[in-house]
ZAMARGU-4260 file (C-alpha; in steps of 0.2 Angstrom, whole numbers, plus 5000, padded with zeros to 4 digits):
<rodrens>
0) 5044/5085/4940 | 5053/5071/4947 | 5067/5073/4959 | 5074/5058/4959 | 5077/5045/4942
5) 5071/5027/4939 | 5087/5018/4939 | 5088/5004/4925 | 5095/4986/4928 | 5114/4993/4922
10) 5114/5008/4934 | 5111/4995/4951 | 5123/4985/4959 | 5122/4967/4955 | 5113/4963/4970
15) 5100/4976/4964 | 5101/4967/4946 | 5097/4952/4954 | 5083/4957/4964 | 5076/4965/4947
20) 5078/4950/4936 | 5067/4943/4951 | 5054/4957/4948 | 5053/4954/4929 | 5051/4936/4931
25) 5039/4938/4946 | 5030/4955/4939 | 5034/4955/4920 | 5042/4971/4925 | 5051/4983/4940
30) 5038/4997/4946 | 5048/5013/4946 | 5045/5014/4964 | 5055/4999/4966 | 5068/5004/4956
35) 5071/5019/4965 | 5074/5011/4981 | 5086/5003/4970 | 5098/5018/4972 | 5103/5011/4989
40) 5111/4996/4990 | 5100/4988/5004 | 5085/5000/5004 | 5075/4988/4990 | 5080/4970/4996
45) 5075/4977/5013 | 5058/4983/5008 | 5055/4969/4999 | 5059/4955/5014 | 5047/4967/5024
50) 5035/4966/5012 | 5035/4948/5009 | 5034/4943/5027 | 5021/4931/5034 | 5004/4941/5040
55) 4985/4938/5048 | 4980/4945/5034 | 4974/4939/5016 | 4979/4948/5000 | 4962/4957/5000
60) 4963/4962/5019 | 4978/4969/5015 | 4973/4979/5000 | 4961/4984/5012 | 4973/4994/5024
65) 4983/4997/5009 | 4969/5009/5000 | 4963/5015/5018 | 4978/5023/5022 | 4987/5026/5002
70) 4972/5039/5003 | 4975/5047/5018 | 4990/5049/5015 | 4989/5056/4996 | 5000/5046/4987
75) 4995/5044/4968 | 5006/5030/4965 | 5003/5020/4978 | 4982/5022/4975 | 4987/5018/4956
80) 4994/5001/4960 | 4984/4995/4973 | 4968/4999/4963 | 4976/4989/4950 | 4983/4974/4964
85) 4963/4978/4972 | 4955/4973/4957 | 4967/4958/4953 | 4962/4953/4972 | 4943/4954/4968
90) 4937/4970/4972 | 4927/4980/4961 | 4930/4997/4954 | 4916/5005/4966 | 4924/4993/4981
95) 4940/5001/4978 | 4934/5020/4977 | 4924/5015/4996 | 4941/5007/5003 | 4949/5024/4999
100) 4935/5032/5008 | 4940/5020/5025 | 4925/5012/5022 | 4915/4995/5016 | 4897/4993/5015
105) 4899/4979/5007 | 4908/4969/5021 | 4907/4973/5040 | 4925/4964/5043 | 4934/4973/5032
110) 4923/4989/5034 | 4931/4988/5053 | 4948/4985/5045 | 4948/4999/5033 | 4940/5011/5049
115) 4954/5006/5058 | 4967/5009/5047 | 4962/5024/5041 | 4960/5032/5060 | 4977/5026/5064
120) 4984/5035/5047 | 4973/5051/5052 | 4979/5050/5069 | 4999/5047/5066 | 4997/5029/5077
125) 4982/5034/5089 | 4968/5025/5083 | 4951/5031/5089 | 4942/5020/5105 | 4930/5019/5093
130) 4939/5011/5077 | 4947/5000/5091 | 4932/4992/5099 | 4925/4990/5080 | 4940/4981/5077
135) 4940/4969/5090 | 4922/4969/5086 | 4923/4962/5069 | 4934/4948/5076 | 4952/4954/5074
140) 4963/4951/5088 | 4979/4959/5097 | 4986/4948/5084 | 4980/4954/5069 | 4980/4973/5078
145) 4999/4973/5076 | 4999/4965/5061 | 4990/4978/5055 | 5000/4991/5063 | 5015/4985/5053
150) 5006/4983/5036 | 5000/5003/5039 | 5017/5005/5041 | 5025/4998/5028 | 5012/5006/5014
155) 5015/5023/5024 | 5036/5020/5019 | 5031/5019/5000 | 5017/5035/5002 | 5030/5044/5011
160) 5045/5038/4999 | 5033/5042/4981 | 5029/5059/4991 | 5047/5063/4993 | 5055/5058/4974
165) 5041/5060/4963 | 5046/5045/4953 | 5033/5042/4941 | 5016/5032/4941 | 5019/5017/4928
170) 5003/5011/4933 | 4986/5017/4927 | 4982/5032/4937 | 4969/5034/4950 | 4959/5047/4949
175) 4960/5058/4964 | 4940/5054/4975 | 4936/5074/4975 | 4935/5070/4955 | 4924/5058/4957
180) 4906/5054/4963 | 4906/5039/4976
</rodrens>
């Protein structure tokens, strides 16, 4: 059961509206997630801005981290709408069930990249020597290291923020990996 509603558009403040109508236009709809944070007046222009800012990485790179640690993490909405984002970014249904693993066979780049940000989820920030030096390995840099530090960040705000309301998924809903043999 869901602890906290899904605001609609006449419940927001009108810079919440706004940011809505933005969505539509944008998404063709407002994720409940979204809308949620849309109980505080800044909470979903924030998270958007942070969201929206300039990164390293490319849309698939950052599916990658955003699968890797979605999964660690638990969070069934946020693995339902990045398989649905993954596969609009070009990965396959089988990709996307290996990315949530922290693994990809079928890329050693973003095989590092998923590692990586699947030890620094499992370890609260400490990333293994070992995901590290594959990392760097794969051709990251320190660069791209805190980019990817910030991106794990800011999909662990929405794990943690799903975990916490319970809004719920509007998004077709992953199947949980025990459930399914990859």
């Amino acid at each position: 059961m869901s602890v906290f509603n899904v605001p609609t558009r006449n419940e927001v403040s009108e810079n919440n509206q706004a940011i809505f109508g933005q969505l539509e236009k944008g998404l063709g709809f407002v994720p409940n997630l979204y809308a949620a944070f849309a109980h505080s007046e800044t909470a979903l222009g924030n998270f958007l801005a942070f969201g929206q800012a300039k990164t390293s990485f490319s849309a698939k790179e950052k599916e990658v981290i955003n699968l890797a640690v979605s999964q660690v993490n638990e969070c069934v909405y946020c693995l339902s709408a990045h398989t649905a984002i993954g596969k609009m970014n070009g990965f396959t249904e089988d990709q996307i069930l290996e990315l949530r693993t922290g693994n990809a066979s079928f890329d050693n780049k973003l095989d590092a990249l998923s590692k990586f940000a699947k030890s620094v989820a499992i370890n609260r920030g400490a990333a293994t020597p070992e995901a590290i030096e594959n990392f760097y390995e794969a051709g990251y840099t320190k660069g791209n290291l805190a980019d990817a530090i910030l991106l794990i960040g800011e999909i662990t705000i929405t794990n943690y923020f799903h975990k916490t309301t319970e809004v719920p998924v509007d998004f077709p809903v992953a199947e949980p990996l025990e459930s399914l043999s990859i």
